[in-house]
C-alpha positions as CSV (number, residue, x, y, z in Angstrom):
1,X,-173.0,134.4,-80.7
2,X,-171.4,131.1,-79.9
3,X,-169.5,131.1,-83.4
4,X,-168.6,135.0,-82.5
5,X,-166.8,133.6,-79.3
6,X,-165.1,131.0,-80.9
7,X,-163.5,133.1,-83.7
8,X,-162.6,135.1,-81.6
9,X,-160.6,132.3,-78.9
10,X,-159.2,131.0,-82.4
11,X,-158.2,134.4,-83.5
12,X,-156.6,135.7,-80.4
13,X,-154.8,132.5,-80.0
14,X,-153.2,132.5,-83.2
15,X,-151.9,136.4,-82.2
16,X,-150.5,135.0,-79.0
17,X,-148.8,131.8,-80.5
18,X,-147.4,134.0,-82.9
19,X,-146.1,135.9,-80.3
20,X,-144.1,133.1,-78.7
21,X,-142.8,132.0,-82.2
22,X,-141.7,135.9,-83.7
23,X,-141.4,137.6,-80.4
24,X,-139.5,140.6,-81.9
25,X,-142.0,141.9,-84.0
26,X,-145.0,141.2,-82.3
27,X,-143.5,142.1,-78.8
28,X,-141.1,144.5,-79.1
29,X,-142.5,146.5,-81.6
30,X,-145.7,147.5,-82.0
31,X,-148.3,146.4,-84.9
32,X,-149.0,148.9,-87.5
33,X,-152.5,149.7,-87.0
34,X,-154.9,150.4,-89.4
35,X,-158.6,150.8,-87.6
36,X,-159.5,152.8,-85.0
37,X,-162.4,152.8,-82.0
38,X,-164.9,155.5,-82.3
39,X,-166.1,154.1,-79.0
40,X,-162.8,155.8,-76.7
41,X,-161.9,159.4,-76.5
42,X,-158.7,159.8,-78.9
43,X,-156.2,162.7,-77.9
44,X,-154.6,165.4,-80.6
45,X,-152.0,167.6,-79.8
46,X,-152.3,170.2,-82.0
47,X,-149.0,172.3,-83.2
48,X,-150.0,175.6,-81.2
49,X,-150.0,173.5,-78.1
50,X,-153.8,173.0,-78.0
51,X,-154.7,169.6,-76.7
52,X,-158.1,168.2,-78.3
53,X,-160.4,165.5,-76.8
54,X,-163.2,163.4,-78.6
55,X,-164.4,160.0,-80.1
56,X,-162.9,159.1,-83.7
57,X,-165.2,160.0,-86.3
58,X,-162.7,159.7,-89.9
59,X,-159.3,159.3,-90.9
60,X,-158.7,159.4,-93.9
61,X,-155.2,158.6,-95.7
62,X,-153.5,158.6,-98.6
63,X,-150.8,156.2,-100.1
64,X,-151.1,155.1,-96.0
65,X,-150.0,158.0,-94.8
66,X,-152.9,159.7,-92.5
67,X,-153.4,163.5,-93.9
68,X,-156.7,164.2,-92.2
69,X,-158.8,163.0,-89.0
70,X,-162.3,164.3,-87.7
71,X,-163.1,163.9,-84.1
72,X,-166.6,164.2,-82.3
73,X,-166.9,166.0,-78.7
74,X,-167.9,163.1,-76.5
75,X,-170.3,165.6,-74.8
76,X,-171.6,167.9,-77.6
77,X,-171.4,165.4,-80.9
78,X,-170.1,168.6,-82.5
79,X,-167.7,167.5,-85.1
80,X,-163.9,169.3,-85.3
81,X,-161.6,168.6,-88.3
82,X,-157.9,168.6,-88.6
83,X,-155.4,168.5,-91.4
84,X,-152.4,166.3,-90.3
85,X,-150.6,169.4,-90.5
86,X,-152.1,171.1,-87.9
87,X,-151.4,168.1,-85.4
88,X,-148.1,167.4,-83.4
89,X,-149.5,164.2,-81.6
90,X,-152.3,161.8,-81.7
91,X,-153.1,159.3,-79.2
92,X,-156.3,156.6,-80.8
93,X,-157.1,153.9,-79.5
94,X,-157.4,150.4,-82.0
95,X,-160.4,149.5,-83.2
96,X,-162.1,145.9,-84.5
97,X,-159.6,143.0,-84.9
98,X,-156.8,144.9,-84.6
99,X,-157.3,145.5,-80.8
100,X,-157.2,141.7,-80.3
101,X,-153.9,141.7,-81.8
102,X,-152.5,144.2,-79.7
103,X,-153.4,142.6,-76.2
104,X,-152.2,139.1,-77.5
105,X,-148.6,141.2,-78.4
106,X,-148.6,142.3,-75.1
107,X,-149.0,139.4,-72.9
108,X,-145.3,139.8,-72.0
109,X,-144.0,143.2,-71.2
110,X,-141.0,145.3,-71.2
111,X,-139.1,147.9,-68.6
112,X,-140.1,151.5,-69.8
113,X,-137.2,153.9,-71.7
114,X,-139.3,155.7,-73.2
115,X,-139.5,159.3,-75.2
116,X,-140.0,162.4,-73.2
117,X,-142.9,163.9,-75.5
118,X,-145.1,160.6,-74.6
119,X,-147.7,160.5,-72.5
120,X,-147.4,157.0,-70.6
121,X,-150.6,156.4,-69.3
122,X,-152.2,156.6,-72.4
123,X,-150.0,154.3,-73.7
124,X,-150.3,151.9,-70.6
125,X,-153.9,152.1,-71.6
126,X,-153.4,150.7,-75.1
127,X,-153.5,153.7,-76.7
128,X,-151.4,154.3,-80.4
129,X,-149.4,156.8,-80.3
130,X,-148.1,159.2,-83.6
131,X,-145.9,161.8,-84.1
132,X,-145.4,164.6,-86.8
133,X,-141.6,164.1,-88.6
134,X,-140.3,165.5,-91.4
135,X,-139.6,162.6,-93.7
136,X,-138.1,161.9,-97.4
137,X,-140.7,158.6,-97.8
138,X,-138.4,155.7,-99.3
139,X,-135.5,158.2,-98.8
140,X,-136.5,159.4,-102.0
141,X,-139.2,162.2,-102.7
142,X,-139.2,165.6,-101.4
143,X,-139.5,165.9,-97.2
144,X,-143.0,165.7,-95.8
145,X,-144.6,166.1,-92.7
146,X,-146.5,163.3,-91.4
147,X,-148.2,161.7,-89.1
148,X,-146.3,158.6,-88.1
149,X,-147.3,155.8,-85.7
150,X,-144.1,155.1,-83.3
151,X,-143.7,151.6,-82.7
152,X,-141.2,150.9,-79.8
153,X,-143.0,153.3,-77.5
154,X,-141.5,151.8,-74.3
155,X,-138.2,152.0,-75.2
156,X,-137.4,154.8,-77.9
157,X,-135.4,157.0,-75.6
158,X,-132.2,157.1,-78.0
159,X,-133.7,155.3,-81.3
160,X,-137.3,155.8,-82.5
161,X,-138.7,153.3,-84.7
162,X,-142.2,154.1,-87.0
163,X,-144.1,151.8,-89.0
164,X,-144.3,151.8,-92.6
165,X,-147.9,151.3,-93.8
166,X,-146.7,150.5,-97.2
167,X,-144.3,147.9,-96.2
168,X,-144.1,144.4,-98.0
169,X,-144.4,141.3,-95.4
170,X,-143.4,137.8,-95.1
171,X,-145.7,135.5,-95.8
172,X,-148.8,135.2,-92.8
173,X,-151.8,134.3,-91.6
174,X,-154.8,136.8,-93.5
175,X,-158.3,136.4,-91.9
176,X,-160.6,139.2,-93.5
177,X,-158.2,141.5,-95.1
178,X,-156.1,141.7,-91.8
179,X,-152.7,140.0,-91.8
180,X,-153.0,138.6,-88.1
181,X,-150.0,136.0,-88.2
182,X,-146.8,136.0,-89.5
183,X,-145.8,138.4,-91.9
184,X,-143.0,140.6,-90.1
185,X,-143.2,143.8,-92.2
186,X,-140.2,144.3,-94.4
187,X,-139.3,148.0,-94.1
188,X,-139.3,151.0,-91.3
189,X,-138.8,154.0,-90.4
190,X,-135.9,154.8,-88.2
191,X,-135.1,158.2,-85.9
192,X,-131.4,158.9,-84.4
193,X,-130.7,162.1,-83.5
194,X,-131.8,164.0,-85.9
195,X,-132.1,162.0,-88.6
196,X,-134.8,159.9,-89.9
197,X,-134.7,157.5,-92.7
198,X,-136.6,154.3,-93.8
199,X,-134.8,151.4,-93.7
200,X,-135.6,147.9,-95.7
201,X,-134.8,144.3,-94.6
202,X,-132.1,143.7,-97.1
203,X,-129.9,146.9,-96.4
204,X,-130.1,146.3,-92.8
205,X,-126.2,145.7,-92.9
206,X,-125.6,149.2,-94.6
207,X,-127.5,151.1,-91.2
208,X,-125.8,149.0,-88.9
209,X,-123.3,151.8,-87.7
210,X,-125.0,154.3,-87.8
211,X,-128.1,152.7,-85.3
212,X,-126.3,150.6,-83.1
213,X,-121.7,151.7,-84.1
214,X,-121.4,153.8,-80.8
215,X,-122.0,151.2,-78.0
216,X,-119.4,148.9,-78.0
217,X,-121.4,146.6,-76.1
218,X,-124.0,146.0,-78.3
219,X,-121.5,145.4,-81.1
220,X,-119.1,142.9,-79.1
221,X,-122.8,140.6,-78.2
222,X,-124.5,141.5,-81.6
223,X,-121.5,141.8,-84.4
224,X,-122.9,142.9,-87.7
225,X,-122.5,139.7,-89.5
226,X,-124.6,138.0,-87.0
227,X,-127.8,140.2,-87.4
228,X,-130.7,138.8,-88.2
229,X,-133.6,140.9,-89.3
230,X,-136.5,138.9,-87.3
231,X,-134.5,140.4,-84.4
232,X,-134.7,144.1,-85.0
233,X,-136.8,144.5,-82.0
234,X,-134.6,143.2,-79.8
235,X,-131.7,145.1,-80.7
236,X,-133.5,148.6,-80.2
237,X,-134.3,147.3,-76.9
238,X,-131.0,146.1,-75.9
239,X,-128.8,148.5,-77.2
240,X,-131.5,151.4,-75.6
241,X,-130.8,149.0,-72.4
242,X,-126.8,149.2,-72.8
243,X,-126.7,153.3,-73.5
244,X,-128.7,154.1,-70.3
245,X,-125.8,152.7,-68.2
């Protein structure tokens, strides 16, 4: 018990001095989560408007993307599954290590702009949120639907930003299979308007005008050849900041 304690002191204060150190990705956006509690009621939305309660029993993915989830009435135990097709939005809360991370990343908060379809007090409450798009994965195969877990959730009025479960990462801390330090993922998916595309580190420069080209404000204080990609977070926020002037 007393070496349970400690790894977990060690483990949470390695998420929250990684915090301090990269701030954008660990602040401003969320983590990409992987695990989920079977312990809290999760939330689906389903497509015909049908909004489903119960405890996580699977979900199950493929090449990261989620295409299935099973949930358990909290009251009956009877079991309901769901093809990610059927869902519009989920709401699970994160389970094992992962959860650690997530209150460390949010020591520090940030004023709330965010999307209309979310529902904040699930979110306040540390709950993941995902989304259905339709999405060209790597801007290169056929449009899918998926379920995608939206990362900025406090402040994706005007740009929405989803993480990439497939994306490469820098170099970080790995303690059990889990990269808990470090390692700012290399690749997202973005949403303006009405278009969503993935976006990697080293073409950052290419998306520049189309993400951030119509606020003048943001580009006189962040100039293209001055982005850095460590600050991505930051940017979103700020230029979400500037546009609801």
């Amino acid at each position: 018990m007393k070496f349970k304690l400690v790894f977990i002191f060690l483990l949470t204060t390695v998420c929250f001095v990684n915090a301090q150190d990269e701030k954008v990705d660990m602040l401003m956006f969320e983590p990409v989560f992987n695990s989920y509690s079977p312990n809290v009621v999760s939330t689906l939305i389903l497509e015909n408007g049908e909004e489903v309660k119960g405890f996580r029993d699977d979900v199950d993915r493929k090449k990261g993307q989620i295409y299935y989830v099973k949930l358990k009435d909290s009251i009956t135990g009877e079991k309901k599954e769901f093809n990610a097709t059927e869902i519009k939005e989920m709401y699970l809360f994160p389970g094992g290590f992962e959860k650690l991370t997530k209150a460390a990343g949010h020591v520090f908060d940030v004023r709330r702009w965010e999307s209309q379809d979310l529902q904040s007090d699930l979110i306040d409450k540390g709950f993941i949120f995902f989304k259905k798009q339709t999405v060209s994965l790597k801007n290169k195969k056929d449009e899918r639907e998926l379920l995608m877990q939206l990362i900025n959730p406090k402040f994706s009025s005007f740009i929405e930003v989803y993480g990439d479960p497939m994306a490469k990462k820098t170099t970080g801390l790995g303690i059990g299979g889990f990269n808990v330090a470090g390692g700012l993922a290399k690749s997202y998916y973005f949403k303006k308007g009405d278009d969503i595309f993935w976006l990697e580190k080293k073409n950052l420069d290419d998306y520049y005008d189309q993400l951030f080209g119509d606020n003048a404000e943001f580009m006189a204080k962040y100039p293209e050849n001055k982005i850095k990609w460590k600050m991505l977070g930051e940017y979103v926020f700020m230029y979400t900041k500037m546009s609801v002037k």
